[in-house]
C-alpha positions in Angstrom: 23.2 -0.2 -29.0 22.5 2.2 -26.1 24.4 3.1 -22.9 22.9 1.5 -20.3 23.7 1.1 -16.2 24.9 -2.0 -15.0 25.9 -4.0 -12.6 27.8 -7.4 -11.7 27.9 -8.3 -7.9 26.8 -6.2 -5.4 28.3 -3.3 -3.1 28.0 -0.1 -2.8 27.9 2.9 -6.2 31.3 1.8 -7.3 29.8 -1.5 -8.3 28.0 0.2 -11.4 29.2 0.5 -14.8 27.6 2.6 -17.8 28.0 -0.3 -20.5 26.3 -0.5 -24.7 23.6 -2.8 -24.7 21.9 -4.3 -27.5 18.3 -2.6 -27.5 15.5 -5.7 -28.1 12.5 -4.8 -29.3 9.3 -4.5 -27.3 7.1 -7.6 -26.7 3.6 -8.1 -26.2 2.4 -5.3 -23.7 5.9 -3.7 -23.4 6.8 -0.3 -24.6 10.3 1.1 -25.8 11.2 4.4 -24.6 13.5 6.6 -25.5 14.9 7.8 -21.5 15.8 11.6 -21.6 16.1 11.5 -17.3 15.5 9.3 -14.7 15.5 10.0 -10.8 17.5 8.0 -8.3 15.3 6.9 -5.6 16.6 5.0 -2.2 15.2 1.6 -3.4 17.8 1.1 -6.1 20.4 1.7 -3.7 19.4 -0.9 -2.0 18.6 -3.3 -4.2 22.3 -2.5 -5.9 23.4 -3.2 -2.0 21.5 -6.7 -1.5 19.5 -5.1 0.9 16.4 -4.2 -0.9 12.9 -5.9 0.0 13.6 -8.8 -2.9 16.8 -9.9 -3.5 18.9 -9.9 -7.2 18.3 -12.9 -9.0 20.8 -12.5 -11.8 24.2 -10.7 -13.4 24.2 -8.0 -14.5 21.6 -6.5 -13.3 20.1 -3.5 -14.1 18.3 -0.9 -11.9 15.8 2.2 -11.8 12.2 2.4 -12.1 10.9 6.0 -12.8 11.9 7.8 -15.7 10.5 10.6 -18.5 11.6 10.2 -22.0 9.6 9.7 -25.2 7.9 6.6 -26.9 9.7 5.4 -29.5 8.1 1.4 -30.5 5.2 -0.3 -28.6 4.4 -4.4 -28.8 1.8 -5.8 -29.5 -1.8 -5.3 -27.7 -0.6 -2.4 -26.7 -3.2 0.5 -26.9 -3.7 4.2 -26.1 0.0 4.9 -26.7 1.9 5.9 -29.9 5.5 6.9 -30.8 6.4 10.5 -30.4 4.3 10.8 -27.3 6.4 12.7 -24.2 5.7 9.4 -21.0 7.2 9.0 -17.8 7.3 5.8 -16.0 6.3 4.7 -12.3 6.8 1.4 -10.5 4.9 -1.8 -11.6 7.2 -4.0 -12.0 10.1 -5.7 -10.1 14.2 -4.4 -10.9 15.2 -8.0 -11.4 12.9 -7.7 -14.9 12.9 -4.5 -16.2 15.2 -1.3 -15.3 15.0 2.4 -16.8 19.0 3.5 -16.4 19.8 3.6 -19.4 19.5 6.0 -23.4 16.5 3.2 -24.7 15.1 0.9 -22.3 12.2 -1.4 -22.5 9.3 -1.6 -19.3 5.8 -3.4 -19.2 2.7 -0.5 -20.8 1.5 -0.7 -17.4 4.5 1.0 -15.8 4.0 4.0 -18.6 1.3 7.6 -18.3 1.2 9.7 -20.2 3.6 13.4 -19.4 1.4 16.8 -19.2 1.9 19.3 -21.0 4.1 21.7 -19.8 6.0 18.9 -18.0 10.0 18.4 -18.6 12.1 15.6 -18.7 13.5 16.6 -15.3 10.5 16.9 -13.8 8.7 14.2 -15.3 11.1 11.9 -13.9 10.8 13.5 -10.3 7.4 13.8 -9.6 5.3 10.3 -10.0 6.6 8.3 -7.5 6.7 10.5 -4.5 3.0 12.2 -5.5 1.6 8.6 -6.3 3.4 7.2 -3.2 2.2 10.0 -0.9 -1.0 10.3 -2.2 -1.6 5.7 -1.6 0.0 6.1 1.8 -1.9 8.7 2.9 -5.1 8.5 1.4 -6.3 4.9 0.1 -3.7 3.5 3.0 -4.1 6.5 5.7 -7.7 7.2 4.9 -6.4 10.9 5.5 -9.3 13.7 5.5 -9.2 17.4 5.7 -8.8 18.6 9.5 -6.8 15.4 9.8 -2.9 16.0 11.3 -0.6 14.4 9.4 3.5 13.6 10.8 6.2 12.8 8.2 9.5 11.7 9.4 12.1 11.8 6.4 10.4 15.0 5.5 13.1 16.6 3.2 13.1 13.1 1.0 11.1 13.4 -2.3 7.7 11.4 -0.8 8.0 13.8 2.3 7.9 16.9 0.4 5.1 15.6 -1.7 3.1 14.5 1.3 3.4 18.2 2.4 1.9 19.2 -0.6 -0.7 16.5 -0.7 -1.8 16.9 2.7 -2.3 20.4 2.3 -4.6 20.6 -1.2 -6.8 17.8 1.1 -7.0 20.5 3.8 -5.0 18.5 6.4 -2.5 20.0 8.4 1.1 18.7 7.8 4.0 18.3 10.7 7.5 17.6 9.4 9.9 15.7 11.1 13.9 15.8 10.0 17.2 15.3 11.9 19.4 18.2 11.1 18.2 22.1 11.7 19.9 22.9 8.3 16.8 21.3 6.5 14.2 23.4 8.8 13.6 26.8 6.8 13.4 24.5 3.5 10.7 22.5 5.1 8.9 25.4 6.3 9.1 27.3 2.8 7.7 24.0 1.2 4.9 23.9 3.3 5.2 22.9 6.7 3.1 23.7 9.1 5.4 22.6 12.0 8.8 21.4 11.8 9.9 19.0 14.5 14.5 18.6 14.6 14.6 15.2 16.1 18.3 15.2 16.4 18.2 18.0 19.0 16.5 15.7 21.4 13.1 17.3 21.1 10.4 15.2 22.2 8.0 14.3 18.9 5.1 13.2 20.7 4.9 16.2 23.3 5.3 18.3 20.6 2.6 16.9 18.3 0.1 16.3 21.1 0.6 20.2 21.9 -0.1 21.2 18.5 -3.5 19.1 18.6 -4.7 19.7 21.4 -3.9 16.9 22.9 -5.4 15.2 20.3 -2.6 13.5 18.0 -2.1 12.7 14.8 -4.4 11.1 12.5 -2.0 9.9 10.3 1.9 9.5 11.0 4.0 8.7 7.7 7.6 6.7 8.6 10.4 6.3 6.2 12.3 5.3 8.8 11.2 2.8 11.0 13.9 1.3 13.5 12.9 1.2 17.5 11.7 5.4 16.7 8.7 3.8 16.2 7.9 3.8 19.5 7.8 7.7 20.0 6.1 7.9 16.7 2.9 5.8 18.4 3.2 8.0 21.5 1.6 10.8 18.7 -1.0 8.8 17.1 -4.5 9.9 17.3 -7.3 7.6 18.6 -8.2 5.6 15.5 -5.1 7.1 14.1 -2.7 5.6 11.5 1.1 4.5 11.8 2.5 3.8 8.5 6.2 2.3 8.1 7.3 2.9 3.9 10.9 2.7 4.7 13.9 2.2 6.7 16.5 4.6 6.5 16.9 3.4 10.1 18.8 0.4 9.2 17.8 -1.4 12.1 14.7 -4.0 13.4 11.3 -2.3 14.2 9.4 -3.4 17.0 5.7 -3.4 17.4 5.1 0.0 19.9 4.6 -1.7 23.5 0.8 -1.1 24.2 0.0 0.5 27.2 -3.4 -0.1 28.8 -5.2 3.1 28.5 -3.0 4.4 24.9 -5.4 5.5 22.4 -6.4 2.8 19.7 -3.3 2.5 16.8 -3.2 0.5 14.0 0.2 0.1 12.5 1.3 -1.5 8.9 3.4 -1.1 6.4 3.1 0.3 3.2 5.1 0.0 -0.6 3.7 2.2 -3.7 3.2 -1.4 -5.4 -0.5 -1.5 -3.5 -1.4 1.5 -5.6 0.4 1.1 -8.9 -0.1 -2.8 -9.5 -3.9 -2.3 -8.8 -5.4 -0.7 -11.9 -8.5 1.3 -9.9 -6.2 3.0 -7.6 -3.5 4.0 -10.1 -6.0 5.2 -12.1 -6.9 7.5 -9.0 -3.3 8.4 -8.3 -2.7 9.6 -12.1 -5.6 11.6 -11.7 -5.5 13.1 -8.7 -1.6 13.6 -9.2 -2.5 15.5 -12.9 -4.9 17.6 -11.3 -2.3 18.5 -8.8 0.3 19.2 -11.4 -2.3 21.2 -14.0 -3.2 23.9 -11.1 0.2 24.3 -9.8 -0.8 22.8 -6.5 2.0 20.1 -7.2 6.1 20.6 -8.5 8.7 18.4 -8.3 11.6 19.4 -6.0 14.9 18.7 -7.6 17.8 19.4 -5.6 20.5 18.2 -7.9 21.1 16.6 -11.8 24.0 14.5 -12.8 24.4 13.0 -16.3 24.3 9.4 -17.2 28.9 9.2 -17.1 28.2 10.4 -13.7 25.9 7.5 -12.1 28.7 6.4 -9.1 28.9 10.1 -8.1 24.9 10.5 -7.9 24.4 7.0 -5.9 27.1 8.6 -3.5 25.2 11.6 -3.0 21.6 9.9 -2.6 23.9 8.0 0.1 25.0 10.8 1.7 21.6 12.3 2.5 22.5 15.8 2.2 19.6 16.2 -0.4 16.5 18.4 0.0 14.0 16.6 -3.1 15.2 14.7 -5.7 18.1 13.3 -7.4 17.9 13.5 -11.1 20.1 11.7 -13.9 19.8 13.5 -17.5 20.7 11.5 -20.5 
């Protein structure tokens, strides 16, 4: 048996319950891992809300897809992983089959890479899926290049800080965007070469355009989405790159107006799944992402742990979105 998150209808964190589960074995290409941490990410709160991109097909449900820990069985055809060896998990799979919130959970091999050395639980379950998500978005999606500008809106979330990071090591120059003034000096210190406070009315385009010469961004990176968009293409580059990954916004996004005479924009929408279901590119993403990690370049940002008991009064927080980095869960 092993404690394990989960939930019956949905709603908001009170829905959740930390139950014992039977632990099954792993099948063919499936790994058993023992979880030591796991980090919250705004996806499972959403899927836990019915709001999520696919909805729950069945109850209980169980939720969470990147998570450090330690090997402990592997099925069969499974190769190039043993027991004993310190993993951590990203997304490759969908909620509704596999989850990671829980002491032993079973996930597909293909969700599973192997932890550096020198890598903790903790970090190990807050790094992967905002360096792998930053790194698809803004380089096999983005096409970024050093010189480049890049604009991140949600900057203080886990991806934005890691796009900071990213965008830097590639020699592009990264603008942050956030809401609140109290997140400013943080985004700054992690590597901002602008911050842009959106809730005190100042005008994101006329800024970036002024700190590009009139130029624009090559890249803009939205978590939010929502009719902001708009602005957001008023600062694209010629050529230039809208990505839409989320939408803290909550509401519909239109397609910017176009303008005769605005500068060429292509706009799309991006999920980590283009980079982590398609073997060639994770394997680019790992590597890049180790490199990262190895020379320091790249650290996770954790801004808070809770323990497993406490899993209602982490969703809250991640809800609340007083964070700067990630939300970790230590089991």
């Amino acid at each position: 048996m092993a404690r394990t998150v989960l939930f019956s209808e949905l709603g908001g964190p009170g829905v959740m319950r930390v139950q014992d589960v039977e632990v099954r074995d792993p099948g063919p290409g499936e790994v058993l891992i023992r979880v030591e941490a796991f980090g919250l990410n705004r996806a499972e709160a959403l899927f836990r809300s019915g709001l999520y991109i696919e909805p729950v097909k069945r109850f209980p449900a169980t939720l969470g897809t990147e998570a450090a820990g330690v090997v402990e069985a592997v099925g069969a055809g499974v190769t190039g992983l043993r027991p004993g060896e310190p993993v951590s998990t990203v997304q490759t799979f969908s909620m509704n089959d596999y989850g990671v919130y829980g002491e032993r959970m079973v996930v597909p091999a293909t969700a599973v890479l192997r932890r550096p050395e020198g890598i903790g639980a903790v970090e190990g379950s807050a790094v992967w899926m905002a360096y792998v998500t930053a790194y698809g978005a803004l380089m096999e999606a983005g096409g970024m290049r050093p010189g480049d500008t890049v604009v991140l809106n949600a900057a203080s979330s886990s991806v934005g800080l890691a796009a900071l990071r990213v965008a830097d090591r590639l020699g592009a120059t990264p603008i942050a965007l956030t809401r609140t003034a109290a997140k400013k000096e943080a985004l700054l210190k992690e590597g901002a070469a602008e911050v842009i406070v959106t809730g005190d009315g100042e005008d994101v385009a006329e800024r970036v355009l002024a700190a590009t010469g009139g130029r624009g961004a090559e890249v803009v990176l939205d978590a939010v989405a929502g009719p902001g968009v708009r602005d957001l293409a008023r600062a694209v580059a010629g050529d230039g790159t809208l990505l839409v990954y989320g939408a803290l916004s909550g509401q519909p996004t239109p397609y910017p107006g176009i303008e005769l005479g605005m500068p060429a924009l292509a706009m799309r929408t991006y999920t980590m799944l283009e980079t982590t279901t398609r073997p060639e590119r994770l394997r680019r993403a790992a590597a890049f992402v180790h490199s990262g990690l190895r020379s320091g370049a790249f650290r996770a940002v954790v801004d808070r742990t809770f323990e497993l008991a406490e899993i209602v009064e982490a969703h809250r927080y991640l809800e609340s979105n007083a964070q700067v980095g990630k939300i970790v869960v230590t089991v």
